[in-house]
C-alpha positions as CSV (number, residue, x, y, z in Angstrom):
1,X,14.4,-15.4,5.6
2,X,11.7,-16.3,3.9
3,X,11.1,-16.3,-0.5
4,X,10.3,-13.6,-2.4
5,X,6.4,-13.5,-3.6
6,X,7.0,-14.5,-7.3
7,X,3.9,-12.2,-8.1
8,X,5.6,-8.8,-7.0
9,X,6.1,-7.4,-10.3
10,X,9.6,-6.3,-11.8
11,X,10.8,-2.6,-10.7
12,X,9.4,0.2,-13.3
13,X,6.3,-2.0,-13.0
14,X,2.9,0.7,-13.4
15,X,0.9,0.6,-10.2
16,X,-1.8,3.4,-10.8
17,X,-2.4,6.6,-12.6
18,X,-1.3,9.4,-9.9
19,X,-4.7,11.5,-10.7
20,X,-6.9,8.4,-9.6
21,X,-5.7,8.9,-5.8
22,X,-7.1,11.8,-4.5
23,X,-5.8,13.6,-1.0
24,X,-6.2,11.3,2.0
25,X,-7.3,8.6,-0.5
26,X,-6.0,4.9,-1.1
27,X,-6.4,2.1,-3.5
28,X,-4.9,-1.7,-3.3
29,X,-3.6,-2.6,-6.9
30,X,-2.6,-6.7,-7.1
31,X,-0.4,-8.6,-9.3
32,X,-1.2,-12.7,-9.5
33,X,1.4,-15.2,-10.8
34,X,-0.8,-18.5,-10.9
35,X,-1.8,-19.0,-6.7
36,X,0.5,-16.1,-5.6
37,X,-0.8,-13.0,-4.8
38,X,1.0,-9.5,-4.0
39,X,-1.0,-6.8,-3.4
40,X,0.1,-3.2,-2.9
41,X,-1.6,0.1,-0.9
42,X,-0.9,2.8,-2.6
43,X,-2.1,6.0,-0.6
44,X,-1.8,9.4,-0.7
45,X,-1.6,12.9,1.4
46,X,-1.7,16.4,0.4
47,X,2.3,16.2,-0.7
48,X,3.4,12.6,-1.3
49,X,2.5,9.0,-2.5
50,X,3.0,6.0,-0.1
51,X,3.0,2.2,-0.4
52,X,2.8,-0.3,1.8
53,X,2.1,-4.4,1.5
54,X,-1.3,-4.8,1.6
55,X,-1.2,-7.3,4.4
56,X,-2.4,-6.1,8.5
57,X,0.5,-7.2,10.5
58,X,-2.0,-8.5,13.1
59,X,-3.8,-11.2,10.8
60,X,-1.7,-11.6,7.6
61,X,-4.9,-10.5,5.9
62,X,-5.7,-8.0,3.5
63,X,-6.8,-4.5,4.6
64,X,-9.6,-3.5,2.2
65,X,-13.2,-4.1,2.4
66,X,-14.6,-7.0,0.7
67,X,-15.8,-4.8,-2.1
68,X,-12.1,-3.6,-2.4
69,X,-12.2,-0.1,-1.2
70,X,-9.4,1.1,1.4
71,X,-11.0,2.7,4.7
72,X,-9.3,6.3,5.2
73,X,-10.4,8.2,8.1
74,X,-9.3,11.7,8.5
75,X,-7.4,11.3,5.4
76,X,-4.4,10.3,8.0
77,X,-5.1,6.5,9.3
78,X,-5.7,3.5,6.6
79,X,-7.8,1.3,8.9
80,X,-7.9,-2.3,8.6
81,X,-11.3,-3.6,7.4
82,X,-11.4,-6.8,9.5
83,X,-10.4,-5.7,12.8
84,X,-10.4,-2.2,12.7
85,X,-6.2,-1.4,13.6
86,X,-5.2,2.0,12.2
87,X,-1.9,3.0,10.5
88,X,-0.6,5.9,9.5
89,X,-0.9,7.1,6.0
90,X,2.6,8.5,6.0
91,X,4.3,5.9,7.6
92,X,2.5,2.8,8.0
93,X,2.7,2.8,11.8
94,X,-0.1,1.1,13.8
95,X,-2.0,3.8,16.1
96,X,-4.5,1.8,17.4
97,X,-6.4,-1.6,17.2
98,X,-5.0,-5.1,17.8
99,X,-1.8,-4.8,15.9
100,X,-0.6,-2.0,17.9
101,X,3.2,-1.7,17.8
102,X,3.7,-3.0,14.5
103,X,4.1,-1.3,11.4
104,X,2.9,-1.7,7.7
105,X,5.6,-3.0,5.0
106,X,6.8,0.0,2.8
107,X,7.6,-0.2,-0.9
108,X,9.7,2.1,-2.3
109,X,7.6,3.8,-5.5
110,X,8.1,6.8,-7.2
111,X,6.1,9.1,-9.6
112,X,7.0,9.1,-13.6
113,X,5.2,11.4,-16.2
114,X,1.9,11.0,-14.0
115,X,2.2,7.3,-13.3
116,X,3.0,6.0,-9.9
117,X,5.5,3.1,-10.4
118,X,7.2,0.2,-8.2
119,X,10.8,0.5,-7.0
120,X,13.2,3.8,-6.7
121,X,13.5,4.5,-10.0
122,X,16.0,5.3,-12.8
123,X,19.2,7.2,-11.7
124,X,19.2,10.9,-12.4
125,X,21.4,11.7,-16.1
């Protein structure tokens, strides 16, 4: 097994303001601690918010252009910007592309007073 990234941030962490993701629409958010990296897709359909490592499981690299923007086509596949594999926005499955058969990492988020946040959140009262 291997460590945990020490960059992922603690759960309640704030990922993204929900009304910045529009339908079909995705954004990467990253957390550094010194060389360590973890980077988060956060994506969006019509009903709910997804979010998956940013990391294609074909080439351990990051999914976003070089300018940071997430490719979305059809507002249903996240494609990989480097070689072109397509997942599914809902559930991170690859479609097509060079990492066919393997799926993206899903993070358990959920929504709080309009803020998307890292982990499952607090237990109902």
């Amino acid at each position: 097994m291997s460590e945990p990234n020490r960059a992922r941030p603690a759960d309640g962490t704030a990922l993204i303001a929900l009304n910045t993701l529009k339908p079909g629409g995705a954004a990467v958010v990253d957390f550094r601690t010194g060389d360590a990296l973890y980077s988060l897709i956060i994506a969006r359909d019509d009903q709910r918010i997804y979010a998956y490592e940013n990391s294609c499981p074909h080439a351990r690299a990051p999914l976003e252009r070089f300018d940071g923007v997430m490719i979305v086509e059809q507002k249903r596949f996240i494609v990989c910007a480097m070689h072109g594999a397509s997942f599914g926005l809902t559930d991170g499955k690859c479609v097509g592309g060079p990492a066919l058969g393997t799926a993206l990492t899903r993070e358990a988020i959920y929504v709080e007073a309009g803020i998307v946040r890292l982990g499952v959140g607090p237990a109902p009262a």
